[in-house]
C-alpha positions as a Markdown table, in Angstrom:
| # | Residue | x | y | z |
|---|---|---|---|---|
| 1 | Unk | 13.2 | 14.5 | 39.8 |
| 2 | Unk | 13.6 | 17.2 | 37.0 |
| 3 | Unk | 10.8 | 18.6 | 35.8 |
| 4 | Unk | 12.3 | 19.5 | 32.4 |
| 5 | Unk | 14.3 | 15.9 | 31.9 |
| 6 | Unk | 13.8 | 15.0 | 28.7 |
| 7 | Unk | 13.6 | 11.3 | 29.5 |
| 8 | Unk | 10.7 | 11.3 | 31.1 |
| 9 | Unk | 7.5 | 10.2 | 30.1 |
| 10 | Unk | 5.8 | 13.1 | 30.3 |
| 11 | Unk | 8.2 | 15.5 | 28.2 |
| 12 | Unk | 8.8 | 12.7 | 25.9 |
| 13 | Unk | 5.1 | 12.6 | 25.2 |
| 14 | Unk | 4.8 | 16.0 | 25.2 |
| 15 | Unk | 7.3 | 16.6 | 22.3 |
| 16 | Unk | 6.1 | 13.7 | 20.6 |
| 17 | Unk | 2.6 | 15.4 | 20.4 |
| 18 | Unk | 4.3 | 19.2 | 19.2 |
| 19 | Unk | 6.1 | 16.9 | 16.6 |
| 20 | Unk | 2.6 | 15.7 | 15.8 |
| 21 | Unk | 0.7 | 19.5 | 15.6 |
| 22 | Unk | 3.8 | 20.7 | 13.2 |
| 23 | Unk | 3.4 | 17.6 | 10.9 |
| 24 | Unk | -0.4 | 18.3 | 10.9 |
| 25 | Unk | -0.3 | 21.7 | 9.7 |
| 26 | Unk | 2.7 | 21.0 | 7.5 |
| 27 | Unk | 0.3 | 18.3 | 6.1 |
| 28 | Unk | -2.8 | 20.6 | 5.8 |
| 29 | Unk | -0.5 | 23.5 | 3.9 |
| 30 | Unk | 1.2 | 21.3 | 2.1 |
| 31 | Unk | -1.8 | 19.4 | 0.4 |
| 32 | Unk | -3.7 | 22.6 | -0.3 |
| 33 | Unk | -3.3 | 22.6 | -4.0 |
| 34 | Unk | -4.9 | 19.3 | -3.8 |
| 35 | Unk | -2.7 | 17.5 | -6.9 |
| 36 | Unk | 0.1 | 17.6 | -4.3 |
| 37 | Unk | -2.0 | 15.5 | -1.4 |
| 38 | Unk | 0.1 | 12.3 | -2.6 |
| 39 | Unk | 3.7 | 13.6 | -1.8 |
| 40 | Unk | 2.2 | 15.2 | 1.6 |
| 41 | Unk | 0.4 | 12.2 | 2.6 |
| 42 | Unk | 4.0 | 10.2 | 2.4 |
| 43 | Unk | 5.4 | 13.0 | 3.8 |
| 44 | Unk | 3.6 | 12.6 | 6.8 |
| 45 | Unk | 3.9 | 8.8 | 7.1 |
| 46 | Unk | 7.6 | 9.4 | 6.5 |
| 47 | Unk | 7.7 | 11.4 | 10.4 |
| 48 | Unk | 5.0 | 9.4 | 11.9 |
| 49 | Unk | 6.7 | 6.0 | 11.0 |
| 50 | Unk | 10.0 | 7.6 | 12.2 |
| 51 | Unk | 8.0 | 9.1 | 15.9 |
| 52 | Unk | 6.8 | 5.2 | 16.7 |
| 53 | Unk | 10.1 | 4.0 | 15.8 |
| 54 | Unk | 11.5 | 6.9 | 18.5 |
| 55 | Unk | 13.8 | 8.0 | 15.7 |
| 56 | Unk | 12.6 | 11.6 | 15.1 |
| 57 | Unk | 14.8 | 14.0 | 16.5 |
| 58 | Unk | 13.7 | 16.9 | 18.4 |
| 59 | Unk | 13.1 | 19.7 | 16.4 |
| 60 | Unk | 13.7 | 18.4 | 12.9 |
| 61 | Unk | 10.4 | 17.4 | 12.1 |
| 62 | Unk | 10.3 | 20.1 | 9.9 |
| 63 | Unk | 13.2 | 19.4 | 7.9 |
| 64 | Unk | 12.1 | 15.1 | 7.9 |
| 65 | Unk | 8.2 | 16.5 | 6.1 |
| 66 | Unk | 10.0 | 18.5 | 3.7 |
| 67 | Unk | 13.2 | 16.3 | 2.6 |
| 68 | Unk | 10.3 | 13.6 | 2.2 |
| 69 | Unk | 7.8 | 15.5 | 0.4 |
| 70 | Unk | 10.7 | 16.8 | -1.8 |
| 71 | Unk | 12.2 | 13.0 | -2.6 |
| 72 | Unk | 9.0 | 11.4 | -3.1 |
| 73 | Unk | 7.3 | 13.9 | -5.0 |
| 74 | Unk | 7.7 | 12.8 | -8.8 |
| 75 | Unk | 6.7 | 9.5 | -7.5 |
| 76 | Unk | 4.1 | 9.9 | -4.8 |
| 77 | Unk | 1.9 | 12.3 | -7.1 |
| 78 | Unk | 1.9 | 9.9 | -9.9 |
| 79 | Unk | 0.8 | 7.6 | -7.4 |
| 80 | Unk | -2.3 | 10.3 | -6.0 |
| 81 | Unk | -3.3 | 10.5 | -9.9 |
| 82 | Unk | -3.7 | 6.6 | -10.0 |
| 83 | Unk | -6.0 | 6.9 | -6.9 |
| 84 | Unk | -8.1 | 9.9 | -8.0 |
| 85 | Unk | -8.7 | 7.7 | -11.1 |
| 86 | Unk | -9.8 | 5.1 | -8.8 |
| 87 | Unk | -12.0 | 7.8 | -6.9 |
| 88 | Unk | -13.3 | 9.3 | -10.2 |
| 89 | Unk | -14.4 | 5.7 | -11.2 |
| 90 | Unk | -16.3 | 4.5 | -8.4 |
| 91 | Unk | -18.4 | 7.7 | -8.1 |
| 92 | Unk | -19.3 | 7.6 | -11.9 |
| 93 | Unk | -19.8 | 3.7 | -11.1 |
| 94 | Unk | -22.5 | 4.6 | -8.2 |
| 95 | Unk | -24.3 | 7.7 | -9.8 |
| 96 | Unk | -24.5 | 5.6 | -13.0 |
| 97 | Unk | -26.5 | 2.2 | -10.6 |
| 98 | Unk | -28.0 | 5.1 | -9.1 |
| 99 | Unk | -29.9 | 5.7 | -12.2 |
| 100 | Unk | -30.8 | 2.1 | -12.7 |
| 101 | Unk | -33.7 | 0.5 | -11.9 |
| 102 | Unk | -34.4 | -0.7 | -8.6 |
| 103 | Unk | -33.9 | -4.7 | -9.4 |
| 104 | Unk | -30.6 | -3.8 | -11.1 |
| 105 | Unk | -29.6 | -1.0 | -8.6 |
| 106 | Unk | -29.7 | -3.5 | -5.8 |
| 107 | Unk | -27.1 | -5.7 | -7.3 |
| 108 | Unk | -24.8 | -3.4 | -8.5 |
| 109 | Unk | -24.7 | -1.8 | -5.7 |
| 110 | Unk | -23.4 | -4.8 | -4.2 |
| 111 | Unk | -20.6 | -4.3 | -6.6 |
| 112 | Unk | -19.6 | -1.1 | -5.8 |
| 113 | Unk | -19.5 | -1.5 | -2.2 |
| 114 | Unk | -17.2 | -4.5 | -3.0 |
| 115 | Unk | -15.2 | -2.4 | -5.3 |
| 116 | Unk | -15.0 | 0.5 | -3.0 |
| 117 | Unk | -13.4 | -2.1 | 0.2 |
| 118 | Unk | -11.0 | -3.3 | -2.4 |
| 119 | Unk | -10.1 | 0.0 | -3.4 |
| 120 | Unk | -10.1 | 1.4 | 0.1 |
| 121 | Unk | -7.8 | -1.3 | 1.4 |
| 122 | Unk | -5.4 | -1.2 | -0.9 |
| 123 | Unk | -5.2 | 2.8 | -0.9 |
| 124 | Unk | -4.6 | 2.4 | 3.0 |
| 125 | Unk | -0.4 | 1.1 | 2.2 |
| 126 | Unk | -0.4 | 2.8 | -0.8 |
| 127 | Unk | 1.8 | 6.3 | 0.5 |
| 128 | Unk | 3.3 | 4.2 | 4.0 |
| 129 | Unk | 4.8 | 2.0 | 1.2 |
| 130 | Unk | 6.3 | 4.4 | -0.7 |
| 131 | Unk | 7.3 | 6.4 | 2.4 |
| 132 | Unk | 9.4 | 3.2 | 3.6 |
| 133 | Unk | 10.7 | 1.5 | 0.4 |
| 134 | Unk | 12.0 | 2.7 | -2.8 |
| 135 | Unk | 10.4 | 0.9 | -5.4 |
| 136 | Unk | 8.9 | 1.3 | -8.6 |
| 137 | Unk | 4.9 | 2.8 | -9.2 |
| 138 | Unk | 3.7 | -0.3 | -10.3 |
| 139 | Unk | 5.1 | -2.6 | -7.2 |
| 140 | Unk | 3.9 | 0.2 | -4.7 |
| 141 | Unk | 0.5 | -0.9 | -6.0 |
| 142 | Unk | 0.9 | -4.0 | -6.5 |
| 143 | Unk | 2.5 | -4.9 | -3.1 |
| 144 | Unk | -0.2 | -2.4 | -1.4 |
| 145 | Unk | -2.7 | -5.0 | -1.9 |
| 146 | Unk | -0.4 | -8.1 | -1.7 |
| 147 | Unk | -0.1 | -6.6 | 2.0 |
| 148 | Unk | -3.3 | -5.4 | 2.5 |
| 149 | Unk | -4.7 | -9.1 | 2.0 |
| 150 | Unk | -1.7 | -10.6 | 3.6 |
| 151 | Unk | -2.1 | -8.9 | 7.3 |
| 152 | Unk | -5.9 | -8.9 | 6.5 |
| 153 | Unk | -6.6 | -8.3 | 10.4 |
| 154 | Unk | -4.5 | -5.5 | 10.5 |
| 155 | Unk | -6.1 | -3.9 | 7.6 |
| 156 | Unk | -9.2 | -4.2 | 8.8 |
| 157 | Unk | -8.2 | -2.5 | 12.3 |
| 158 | Unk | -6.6 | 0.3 | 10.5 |
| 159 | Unk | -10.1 | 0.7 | 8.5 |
| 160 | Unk | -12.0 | 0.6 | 11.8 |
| 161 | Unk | -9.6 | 3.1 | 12.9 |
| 162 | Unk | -10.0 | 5.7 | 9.9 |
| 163 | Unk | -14.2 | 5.2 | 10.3 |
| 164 | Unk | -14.0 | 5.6 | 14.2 |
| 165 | Unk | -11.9 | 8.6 | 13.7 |
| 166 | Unk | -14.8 | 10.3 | 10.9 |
| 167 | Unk | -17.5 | 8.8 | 12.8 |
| 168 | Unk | -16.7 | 10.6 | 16.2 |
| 169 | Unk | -16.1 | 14.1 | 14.9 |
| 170 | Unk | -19.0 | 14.1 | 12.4 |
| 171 | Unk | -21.6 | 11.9 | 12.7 |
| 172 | Unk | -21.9 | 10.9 | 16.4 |
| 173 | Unk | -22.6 | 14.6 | 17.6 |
| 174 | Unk | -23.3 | 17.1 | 15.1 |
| 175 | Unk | -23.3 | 19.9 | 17.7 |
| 176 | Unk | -19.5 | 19.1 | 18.1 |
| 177 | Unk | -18.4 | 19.4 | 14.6 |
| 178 | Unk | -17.3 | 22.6 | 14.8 |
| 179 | Unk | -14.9 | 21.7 | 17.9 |
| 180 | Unk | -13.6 | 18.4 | 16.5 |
| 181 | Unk | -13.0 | 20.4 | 13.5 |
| 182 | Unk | -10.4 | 22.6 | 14.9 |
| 183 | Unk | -9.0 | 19.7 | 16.1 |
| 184 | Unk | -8.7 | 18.0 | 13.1 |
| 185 | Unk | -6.8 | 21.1 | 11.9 |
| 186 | Unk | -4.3 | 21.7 | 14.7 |
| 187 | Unk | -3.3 | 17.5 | 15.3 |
| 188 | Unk | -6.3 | 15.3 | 14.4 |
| 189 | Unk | -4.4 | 14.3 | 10.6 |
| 190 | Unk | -1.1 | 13.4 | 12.1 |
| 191 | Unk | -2.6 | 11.9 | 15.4 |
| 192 | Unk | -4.7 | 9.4 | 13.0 |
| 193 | Unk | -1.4 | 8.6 | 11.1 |
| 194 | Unk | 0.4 | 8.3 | 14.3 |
| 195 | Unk | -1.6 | 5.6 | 15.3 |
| 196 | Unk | -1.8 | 3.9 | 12.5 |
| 197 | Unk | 1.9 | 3.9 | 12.1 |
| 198 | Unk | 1.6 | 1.4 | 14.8 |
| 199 | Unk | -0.6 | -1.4 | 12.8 |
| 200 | Unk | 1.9 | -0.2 | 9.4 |
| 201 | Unk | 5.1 | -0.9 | 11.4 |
| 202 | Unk | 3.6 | -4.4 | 12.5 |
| 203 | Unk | 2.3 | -5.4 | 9.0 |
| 204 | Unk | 5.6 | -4.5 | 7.6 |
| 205 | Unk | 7.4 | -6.1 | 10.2 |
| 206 | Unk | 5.2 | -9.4 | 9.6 |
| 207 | Unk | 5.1 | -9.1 | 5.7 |
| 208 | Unk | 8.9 | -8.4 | 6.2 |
| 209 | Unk | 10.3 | -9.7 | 9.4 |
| 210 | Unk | 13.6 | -7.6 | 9.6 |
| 211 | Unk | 14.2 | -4.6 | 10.9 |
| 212 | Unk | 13.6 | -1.8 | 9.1 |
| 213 | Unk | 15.6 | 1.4 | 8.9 |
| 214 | Unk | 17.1 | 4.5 | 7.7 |
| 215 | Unk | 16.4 | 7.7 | 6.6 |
| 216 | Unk | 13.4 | 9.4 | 5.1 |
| 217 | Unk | 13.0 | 6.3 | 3.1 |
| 218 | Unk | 14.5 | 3.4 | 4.8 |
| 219 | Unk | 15.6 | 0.6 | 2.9 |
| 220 | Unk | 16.9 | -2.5 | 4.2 |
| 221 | Unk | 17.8 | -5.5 | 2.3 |
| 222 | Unk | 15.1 | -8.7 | 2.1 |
| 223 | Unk | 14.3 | -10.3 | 4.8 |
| 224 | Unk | 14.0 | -14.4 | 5.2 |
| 225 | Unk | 10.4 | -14.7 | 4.6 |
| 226 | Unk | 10.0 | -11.5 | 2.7 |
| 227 | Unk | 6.5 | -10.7 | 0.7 |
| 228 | Unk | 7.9 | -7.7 | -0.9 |
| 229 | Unk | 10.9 | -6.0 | -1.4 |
| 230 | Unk | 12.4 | -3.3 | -2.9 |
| 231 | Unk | 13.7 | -2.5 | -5.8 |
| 232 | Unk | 17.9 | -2.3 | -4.9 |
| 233 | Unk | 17.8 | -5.7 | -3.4 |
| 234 | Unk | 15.8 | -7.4 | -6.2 |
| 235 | Unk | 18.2 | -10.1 | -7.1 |
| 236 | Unk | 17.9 | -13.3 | -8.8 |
| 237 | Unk | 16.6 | -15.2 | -6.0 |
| 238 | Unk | 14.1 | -12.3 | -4.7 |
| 239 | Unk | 12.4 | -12.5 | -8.4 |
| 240 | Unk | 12.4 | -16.2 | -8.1 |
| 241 | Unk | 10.5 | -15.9 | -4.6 |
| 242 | Unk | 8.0 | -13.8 | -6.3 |
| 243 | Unk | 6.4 | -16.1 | -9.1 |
| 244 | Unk | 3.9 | -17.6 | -6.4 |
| 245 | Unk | 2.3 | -15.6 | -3.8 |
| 246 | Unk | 0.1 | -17.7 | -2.3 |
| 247 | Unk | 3.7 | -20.7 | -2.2 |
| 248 | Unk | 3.8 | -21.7 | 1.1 |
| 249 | Unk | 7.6 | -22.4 | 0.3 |
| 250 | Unk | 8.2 | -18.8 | -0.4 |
| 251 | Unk | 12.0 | -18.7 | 0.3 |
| 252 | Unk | 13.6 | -21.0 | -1.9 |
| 253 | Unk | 17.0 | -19.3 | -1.5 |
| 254 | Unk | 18.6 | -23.2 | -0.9 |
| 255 | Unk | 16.7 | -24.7 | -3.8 |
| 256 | Unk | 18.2 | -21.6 | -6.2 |
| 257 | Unk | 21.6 | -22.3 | -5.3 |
| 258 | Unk | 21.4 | -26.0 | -5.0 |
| 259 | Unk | 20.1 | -25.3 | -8.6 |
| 260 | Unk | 22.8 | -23.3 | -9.5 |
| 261 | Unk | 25.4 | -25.4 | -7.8 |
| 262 | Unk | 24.0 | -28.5 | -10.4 |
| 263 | Unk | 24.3 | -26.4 | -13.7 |
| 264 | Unk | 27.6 | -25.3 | -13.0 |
| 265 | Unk | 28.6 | -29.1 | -12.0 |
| 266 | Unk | 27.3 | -29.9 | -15.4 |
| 267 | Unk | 29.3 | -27.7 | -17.5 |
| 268 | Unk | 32.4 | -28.1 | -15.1 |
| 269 | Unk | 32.1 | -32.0 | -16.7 |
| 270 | Unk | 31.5 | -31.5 | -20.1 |
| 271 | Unk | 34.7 | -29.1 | -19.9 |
| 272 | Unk | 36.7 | -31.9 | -18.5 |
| 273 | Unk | 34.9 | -34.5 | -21.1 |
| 274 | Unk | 35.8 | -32.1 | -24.1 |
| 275 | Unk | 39.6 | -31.8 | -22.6 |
């Protein structure tokens, strides 16, 4: 056997996890100025996605995080200011029930732990979606939460994950902190991307059965069965499929063109009644 072969398990996990450490601190530099978080935060889904799929290439991590962060930029920050307006709202929405009285403070704190789950779960697709789909800022959001509630399960894993994750390096063991937080800074970001690449690439998968593919942002065309899709493929029957979420009869490709087959039946006889 040779040690250095790089099909085997071991050397494929090991440059799997160097691919890991240089999206990490790629992440960490490249969110530093804070209003750029968004386009990092796709930019690392963009080479985790592509490291579960086994389509990252050795050695061009590098250039994947920075072709992504540079294509999704415009985009993905406009995308970051939505959320930090989502952030800014729920903490002036708890300081301000903090300051209620206590029979009031206990209900709408209610609220604001329901508000802050909704917010959280959509936030969770928000910069995968845009990492894997071209689309417009408003469907990115929209289809976040359409997906979020769709693979409900899966979101709520991937929530468990994230609070695991926070839980064991800075609540379970305060005397630790220190060490888990050096490992947050050399692998811990991109190793809890990583594994939640794994839920995103089922959810997608299940919200969009097909295959997906490509570059740093692959775009296939709609599945049968599609939820969401994006915006090169949108055609006439993909916006028909989207007036009813909640349709059970959600592809009604044959209905459209049965449609369409009638109308043009029609004018083919009042042509031939006219002649």
């Amino acid at each position: 056997m040779r040690i250095f072969d790089p099909e085997d398990p071991l050397m494929t996990a090991l440059s799997k996890l160097a691919d890991l450490v240089i999206c990490n601190l790629m992440f960490i530099a490249f969110s530093l100025p804070v209003i750029t978080m968004g386009a990092s935060l796709t930019a690392l889904y963009t080479c985790t996605l592509r490291i579960v799929d086994d389509r990252e290439d050795d050695g061009l991590v590098f250039k994947t995080f920075w072709f992504a962060f540079r294509d999704n930029f415009r985009k993905a920050t406009l995308l970051w200011l939505v959320c930090l307006c989502g952030i800014a709202f729920l903490t002036a929405y708890y300081w301000v029930t903090m300051s209620l009285a206590l029979p009031l403070r206990r209900v709408y704190r209610i609220t604001f732990y329901v508000l802050t789950i909704v917010f959280l779960v959509g936030f969770l697709y928000v910069f995968p979606l845009q990492a894997g789909f071209e689309n417009s800022i408003r469907n990115t959001l929209r289809n976040a939460w359409l997906v979020s509630v769709g693979v409900l399960p899966l979101t709520l894993l991937n929530l468990v994950l994230v609070a695991a994750a926070v839980y064991v390096s800075f609540i379970m063991n305060p005397g630790a902190v220190n060490t888990f937080a050096y490992v947050w800074a050399v692998c811990g970001f991109a190793l809890v991307a990583y594994l939640q690449s794994f839920l995103f690439r089922r959810a997608f998968r299940k919200m969009n059965p097909g295959q997906l593919s490509g570059g740093q942002n692959g775009h296939t065309g709609p599945s049968e069965g599609a939820v969401f899709t994006d915006e090169e493929h949108r055609t006439e029957e993909i916006l028909a499929q989207e007036s009813s979420y909640s349709n059970p009869d959600w592809n009604r490709r044959e209905d459209i063109a049965g449609a369409s087959a009638k109308t043009d039946g029609a004018r083919g006889g009042r042509k031939r009644r006219r002649r």
